[in-house]
C-alpha positions as CSV (number, residue, x, y, z in Angstrom):
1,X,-237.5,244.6,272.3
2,X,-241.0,243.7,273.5
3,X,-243.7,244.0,270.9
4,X,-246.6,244.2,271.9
5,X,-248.1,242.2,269.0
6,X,-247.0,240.9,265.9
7,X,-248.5,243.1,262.7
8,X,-247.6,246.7,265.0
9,X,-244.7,247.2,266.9
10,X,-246.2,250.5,268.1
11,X,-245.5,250.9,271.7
12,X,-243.0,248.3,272.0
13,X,-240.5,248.8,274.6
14,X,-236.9,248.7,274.2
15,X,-234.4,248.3,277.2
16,X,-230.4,247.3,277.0
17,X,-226.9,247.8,278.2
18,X,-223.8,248.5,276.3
19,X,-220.4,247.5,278.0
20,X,-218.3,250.1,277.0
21,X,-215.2,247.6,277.8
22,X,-216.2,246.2,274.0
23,X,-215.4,249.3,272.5
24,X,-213.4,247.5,269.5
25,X,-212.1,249.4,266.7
26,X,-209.6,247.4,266.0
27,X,-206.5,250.0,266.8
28,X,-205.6,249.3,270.6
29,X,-204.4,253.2,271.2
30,X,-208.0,254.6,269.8
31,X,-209.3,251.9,271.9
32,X,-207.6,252.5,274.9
33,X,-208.4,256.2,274.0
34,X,-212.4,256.2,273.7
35,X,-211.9,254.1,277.2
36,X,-210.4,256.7,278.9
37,X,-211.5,260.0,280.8
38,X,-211.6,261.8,277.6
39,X,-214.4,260.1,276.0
40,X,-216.5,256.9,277.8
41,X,-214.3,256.6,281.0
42,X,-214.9,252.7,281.0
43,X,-213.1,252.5,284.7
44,X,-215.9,254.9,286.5
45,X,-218.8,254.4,284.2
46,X,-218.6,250.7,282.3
47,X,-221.8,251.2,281.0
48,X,-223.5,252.6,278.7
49,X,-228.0,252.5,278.2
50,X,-230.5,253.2,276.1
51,X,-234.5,252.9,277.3
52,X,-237.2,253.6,275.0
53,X,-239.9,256.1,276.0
54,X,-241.9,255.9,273.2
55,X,-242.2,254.1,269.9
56,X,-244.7,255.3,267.2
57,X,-245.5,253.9,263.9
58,X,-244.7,256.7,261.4
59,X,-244.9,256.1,257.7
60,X,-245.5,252.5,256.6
61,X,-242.0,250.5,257.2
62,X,-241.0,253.8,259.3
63,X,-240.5,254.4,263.5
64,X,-239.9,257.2,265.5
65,X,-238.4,256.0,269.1
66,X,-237.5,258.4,271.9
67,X,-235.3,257.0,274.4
68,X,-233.5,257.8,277.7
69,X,-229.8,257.5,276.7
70,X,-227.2,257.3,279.4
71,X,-223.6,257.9,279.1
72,X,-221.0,258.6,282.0
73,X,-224.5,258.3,283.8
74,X,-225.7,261.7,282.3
75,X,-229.2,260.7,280.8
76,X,-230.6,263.0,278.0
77,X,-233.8,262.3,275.5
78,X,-232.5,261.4,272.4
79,X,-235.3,260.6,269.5
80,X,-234.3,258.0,266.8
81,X,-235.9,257.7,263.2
82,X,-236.7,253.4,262.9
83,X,-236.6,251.9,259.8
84,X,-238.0,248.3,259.4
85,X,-235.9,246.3,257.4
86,X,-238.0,243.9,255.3
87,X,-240.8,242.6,256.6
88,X,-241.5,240.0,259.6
89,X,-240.3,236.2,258.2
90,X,-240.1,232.8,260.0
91,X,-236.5,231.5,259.8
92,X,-235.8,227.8,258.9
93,X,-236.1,226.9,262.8
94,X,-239.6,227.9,263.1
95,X,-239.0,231.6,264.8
96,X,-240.8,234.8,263.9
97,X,-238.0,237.7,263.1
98,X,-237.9,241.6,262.3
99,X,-234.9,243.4,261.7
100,X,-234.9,247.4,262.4
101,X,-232.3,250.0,262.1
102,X,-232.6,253.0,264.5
103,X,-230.3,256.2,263.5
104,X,-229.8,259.4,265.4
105,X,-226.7,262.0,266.2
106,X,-225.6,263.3,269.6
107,X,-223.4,266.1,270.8
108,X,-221.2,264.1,272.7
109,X,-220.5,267.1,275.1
110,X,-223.6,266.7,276.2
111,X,-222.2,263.3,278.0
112,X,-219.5,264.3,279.6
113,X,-217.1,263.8,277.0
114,X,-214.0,266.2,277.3
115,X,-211.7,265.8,274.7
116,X,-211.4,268.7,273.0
117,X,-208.2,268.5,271.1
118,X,-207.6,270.7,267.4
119,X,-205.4,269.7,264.5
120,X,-202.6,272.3,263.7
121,X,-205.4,273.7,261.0
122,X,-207.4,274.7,264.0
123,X,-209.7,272.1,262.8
124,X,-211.4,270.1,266.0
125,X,-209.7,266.8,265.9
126,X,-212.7,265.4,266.9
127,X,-216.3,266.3,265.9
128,X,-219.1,266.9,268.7
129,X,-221.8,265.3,266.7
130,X,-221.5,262.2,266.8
131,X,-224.2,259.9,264.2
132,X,-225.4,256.7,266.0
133,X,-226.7,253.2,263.9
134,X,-228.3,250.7,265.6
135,X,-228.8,247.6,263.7
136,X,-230.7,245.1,265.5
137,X,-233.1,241.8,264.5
138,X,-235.6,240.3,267.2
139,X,-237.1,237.4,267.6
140,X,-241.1,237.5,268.6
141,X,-241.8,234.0,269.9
């Protein structure tokens, strides 16, 4: 995250990559699952990114971020509600930190994502929403 100044983080840009090889859930089979065509496709598509748009101060402590999200390179808008968690401290080694926590929900259809699979109950096995929590902490000098 780049802020563009310490007391607002109003138009601060955000830009990173998620190697979807790290998918760890700690059950190999889901794993090797969520790697496969059905969900992320990790072979043909090992990445996964998320570029910010916009990022406007809302109420005090409170964001709103839209961001390009890409997934099995399909690259939709996807708006996240920020919270800032605490306020901005220096740490014992001298460094200025916030921590924020960014949550939306996806249809995960809308990324490609193909498995499709009901229970006997006729229940989907899987849910198309899926809720997404970013917890993240950054450093400003």
């Amino acid at each position: 995250m780049d802020a563009p100044n310490k007391e607002s983080f109003d138009n601060a840009k955000l830009d990173f990559t998620i190697d979807v090889n790290s998918i760890d859930t700690r059950i190999d089979a889901r794993d090797g699952h969520l790697k496969s065509d059905d969900f992320f496709n990790a072979e043909k598509y090992p990445t996964m990114k998320l570029k910010s748009v916009s990022f406007k101060q809302g109420k005090k402590g409170k964001y709103v971020l839209i961001a390009d999200l890409t997934i099995r390179d399909v690259t939709k808008k996807v708006t996240f509600d920020v919270t800032q968690n605490g306020g901005i401290i220096t740490d014992p080694w001298g460094k200025t930190r916030a921590g924020f926590t960014a949550k939306t929900t996806i249809n995960r259809f809308d990324f490609g994502m193909k498995y499709n699979d009901k229970l006997p109950s006729g229940v989907e096995a899987v849910a198309a929403d899926v809720a997404i929590t970013v917890n993240t902490e950054i450093v400003l000098n």
